[in-house]
C-alpha positions in Angstrom: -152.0 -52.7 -104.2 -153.9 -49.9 -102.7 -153.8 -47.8 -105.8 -155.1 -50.7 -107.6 -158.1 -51.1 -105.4 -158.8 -48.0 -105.0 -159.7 -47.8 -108.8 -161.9 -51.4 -108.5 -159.5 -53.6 -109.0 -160.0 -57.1 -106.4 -157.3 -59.9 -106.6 -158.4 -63.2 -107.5 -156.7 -66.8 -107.5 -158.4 -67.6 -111.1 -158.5 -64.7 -114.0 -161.6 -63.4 -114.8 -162.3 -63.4 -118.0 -165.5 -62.2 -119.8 -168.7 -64.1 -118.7 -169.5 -67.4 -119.7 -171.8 -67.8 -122.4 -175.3 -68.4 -120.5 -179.1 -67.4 -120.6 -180.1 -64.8 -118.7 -183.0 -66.5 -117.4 -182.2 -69.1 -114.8 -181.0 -72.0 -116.7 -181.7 -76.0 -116.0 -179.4 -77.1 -113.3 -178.1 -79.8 -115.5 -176.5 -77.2 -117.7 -174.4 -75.4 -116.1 -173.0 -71.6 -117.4 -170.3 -72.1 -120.2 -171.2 -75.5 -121.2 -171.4 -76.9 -124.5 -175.2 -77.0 -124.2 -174.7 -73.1 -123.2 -172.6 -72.8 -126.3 -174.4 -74.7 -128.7 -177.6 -71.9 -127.3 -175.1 -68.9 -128.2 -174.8 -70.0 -132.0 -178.5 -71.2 -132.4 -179.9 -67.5 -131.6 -176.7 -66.1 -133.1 -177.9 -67.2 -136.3 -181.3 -66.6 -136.0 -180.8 -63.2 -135.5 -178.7 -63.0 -138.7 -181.7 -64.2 -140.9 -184.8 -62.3 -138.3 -187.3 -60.0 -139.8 -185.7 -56.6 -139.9 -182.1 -57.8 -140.3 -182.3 -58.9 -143.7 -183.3 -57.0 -146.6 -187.5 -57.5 -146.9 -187.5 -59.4 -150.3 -184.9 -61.7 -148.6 -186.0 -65.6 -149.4 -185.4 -66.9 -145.7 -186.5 -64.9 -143.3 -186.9 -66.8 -140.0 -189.8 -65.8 -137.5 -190.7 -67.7 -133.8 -194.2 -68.9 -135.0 -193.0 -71.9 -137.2 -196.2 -71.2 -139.3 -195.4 -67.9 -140.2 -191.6 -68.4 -141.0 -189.7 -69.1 -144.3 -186.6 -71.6 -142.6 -186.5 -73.1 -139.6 -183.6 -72.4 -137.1 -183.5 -74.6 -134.4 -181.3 -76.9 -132.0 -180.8 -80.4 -132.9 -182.4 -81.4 -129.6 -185.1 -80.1 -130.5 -187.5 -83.1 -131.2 -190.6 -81.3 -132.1 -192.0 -83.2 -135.8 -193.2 -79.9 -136.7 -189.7 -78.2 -136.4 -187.8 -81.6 -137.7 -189.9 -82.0 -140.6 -189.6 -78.1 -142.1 -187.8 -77.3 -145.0 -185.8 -75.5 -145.6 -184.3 -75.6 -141.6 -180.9 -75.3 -140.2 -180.3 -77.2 -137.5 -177.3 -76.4 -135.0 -175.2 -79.1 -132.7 -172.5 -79.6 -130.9 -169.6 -82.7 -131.3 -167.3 -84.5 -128.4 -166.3 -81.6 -126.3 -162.6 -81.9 -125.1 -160.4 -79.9 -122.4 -157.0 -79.1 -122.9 -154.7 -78.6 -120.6 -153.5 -74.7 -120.6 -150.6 -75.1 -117.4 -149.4 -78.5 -115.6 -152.0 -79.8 -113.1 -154.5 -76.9 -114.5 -153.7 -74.9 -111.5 -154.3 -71.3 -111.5 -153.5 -70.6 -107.3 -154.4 -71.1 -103.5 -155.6 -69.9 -100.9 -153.1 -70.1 -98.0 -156.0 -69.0 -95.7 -159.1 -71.8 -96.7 -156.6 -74.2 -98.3 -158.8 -73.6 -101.4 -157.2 -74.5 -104.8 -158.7 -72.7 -107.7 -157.9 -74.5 -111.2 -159.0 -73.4 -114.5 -158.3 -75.2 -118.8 -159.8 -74.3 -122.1 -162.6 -76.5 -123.2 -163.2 -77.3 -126.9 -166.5 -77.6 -128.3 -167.0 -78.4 -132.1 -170.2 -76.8 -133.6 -171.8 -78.5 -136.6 -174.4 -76.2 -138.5 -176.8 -78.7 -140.8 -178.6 -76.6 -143.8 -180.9 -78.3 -145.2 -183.2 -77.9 -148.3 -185.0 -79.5 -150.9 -183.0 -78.5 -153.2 -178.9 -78.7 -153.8 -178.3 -75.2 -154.8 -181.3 -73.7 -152.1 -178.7 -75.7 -149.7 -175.7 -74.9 -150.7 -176.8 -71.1 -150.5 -178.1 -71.0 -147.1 -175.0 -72.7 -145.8 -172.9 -70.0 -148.0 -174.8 -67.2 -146.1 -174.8 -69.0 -142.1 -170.9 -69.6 -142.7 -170.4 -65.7 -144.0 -172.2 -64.4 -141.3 -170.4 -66.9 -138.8 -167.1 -65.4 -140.4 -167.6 -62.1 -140.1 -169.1 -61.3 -137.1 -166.8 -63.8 -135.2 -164.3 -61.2 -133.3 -167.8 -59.9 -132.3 -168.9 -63.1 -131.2 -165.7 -63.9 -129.4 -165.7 -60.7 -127.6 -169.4 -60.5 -126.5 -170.0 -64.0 -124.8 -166.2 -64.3 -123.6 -165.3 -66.8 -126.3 -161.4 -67.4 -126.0 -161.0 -68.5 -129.7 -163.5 -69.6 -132.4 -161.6 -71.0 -135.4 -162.0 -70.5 -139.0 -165.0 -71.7 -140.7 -165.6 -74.2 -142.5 -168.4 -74.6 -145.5 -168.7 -78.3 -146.7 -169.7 -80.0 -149.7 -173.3 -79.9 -150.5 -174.7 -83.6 -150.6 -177.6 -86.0 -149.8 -179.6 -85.7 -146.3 -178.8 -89.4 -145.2 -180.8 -91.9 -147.2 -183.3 -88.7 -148.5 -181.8 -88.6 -151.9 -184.2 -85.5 -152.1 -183.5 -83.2 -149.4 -179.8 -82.0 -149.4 -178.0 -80.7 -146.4 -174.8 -78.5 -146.4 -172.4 -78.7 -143.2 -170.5 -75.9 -141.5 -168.1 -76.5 -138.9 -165.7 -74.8 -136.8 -164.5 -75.0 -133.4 -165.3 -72.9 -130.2 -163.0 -72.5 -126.6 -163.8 -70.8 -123.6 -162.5 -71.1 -120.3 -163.8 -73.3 -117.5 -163.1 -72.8 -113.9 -163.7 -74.5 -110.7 -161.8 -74.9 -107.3 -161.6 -77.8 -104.8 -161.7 -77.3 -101.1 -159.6 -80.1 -98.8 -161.7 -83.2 -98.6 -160.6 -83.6 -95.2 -163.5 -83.2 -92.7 -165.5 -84.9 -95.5 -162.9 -87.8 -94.9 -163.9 -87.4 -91.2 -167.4 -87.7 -91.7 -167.0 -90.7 -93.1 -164.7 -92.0 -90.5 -167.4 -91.0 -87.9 -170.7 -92.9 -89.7 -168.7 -95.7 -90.0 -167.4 -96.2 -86.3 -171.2 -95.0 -85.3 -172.9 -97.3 -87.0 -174.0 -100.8 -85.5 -171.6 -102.4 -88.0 -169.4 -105.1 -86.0 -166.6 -103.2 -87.6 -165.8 -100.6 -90.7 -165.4 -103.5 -93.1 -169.0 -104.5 -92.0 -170.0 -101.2 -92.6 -168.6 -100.5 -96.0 -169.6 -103.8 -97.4 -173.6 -103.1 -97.0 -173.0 -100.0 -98.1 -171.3 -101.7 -101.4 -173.7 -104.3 -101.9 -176.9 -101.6 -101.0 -178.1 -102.4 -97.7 -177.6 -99.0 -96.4 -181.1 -99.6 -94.3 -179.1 -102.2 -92.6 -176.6 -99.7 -91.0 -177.5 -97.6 -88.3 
């Protein structure tokens, strides 16, 4: 153990595996680092940077730019809810499906600490990504889905191993059809799936218990029943 150390090496309950896809920048606090939101942010500029200015060759027919009035295809987030960005064509728009975590080891327990009585757990979380090309035309569609689900393809070991992806799965290049009831815009699907590990640990709920137990004999309730029945029916100001 103290060779290991010695050449930075730290035990830990939980493996560490590469960082969690997440901004830089300090995120929202609803979105926290390796969520599906987080991952579904990965892929959007992913992609952009595969059709930027100065990636693709200069006569190259969709060239994306930030100043939606300067660039050939719009690459954007399907939260995005600007009409300006919706409305463009041709646009590829990038979301995220039902996001489901498998179970890994019984209990998703990884260790504890003997010391804190901290249990550290950890699964793999499965988020689908759906890629939306859209154009008004069938073949202009069918194209730019072609060349997002190449791309996706080939620079997916990349991918994996530069945001700590644990697997991305094959992709997937759809039929070329009608956008909804538009029967004259087109849209070509790409799918495929993305894990990545999530981690989190729970300390013992017991002096939280205790809390409890002491607001609720402290209060001016006539006894805990009291207590927890205003509480239940939202009279909290009624407790002392």
């Amino acid at each position: 153990m103290r060779r290991r150390r010695e050449h930075g090496y730290q035990p830990t309950y939980v493996p560490d595996p590469k960082p969690l896809p997440a901004p830089e920048q300090k995120q929202n606090e609803a979105i926290r680092p390796g969520s599906r939101m987080a991952v579904l942010g990965v892929f959007l500029e992913v992609i952009r940077k595969g059709f930027s200015v100065g990636v693709v060759p200069p006569n190259f027919q969709w060239t994306w730019q930030p100043d939606i009035k300067k660039t050939k295809i719009a690459i954007e987030s399907s939260f995005n809810e600007d009409i300006s960005h919706r409305n463009f064509r041709p646009a590829i728009f990038i979301d995220v499906d039902d996001q489901t975590h498998g179970r890994v080891v019984l209990g998703d327990r990884a260790g504890q600490s003997m010391r804190t009585g901290r249990v550290a757990f950890w699964d793999l979380a499965t988020v689908p990504i759906l890629i939306e090309c859209i154009a008004g035309k069938r073949a202009e569609s069918a194209i730019i889905g072609d060349l997002a689900g190449a791309f996706l393809h080939i620079a997916s070991d990349l991918i994996q191993a530069k945001f700590g992806l644990h697997d991305m799965t094959p992709v997937v290049v759809g039929r070329t059809q009608p956008y909804g009831s538009d029967k004259d815009t087109w849209v070509t699907a790409v799918t495929f799936n993305v894990q990545h590990v999530m981690r989190w640990t729970n300390t013992p709920i017991a002096p939280l218990l205790q809390e409890i137990v002491l607001e609720a004999t402290g209060s001016d309730a006539d006894n805990s029943s009291a207590y927890f029945e205003t509480l239940a029916l939202g009279w909290r100001s009624r407790v002392g």
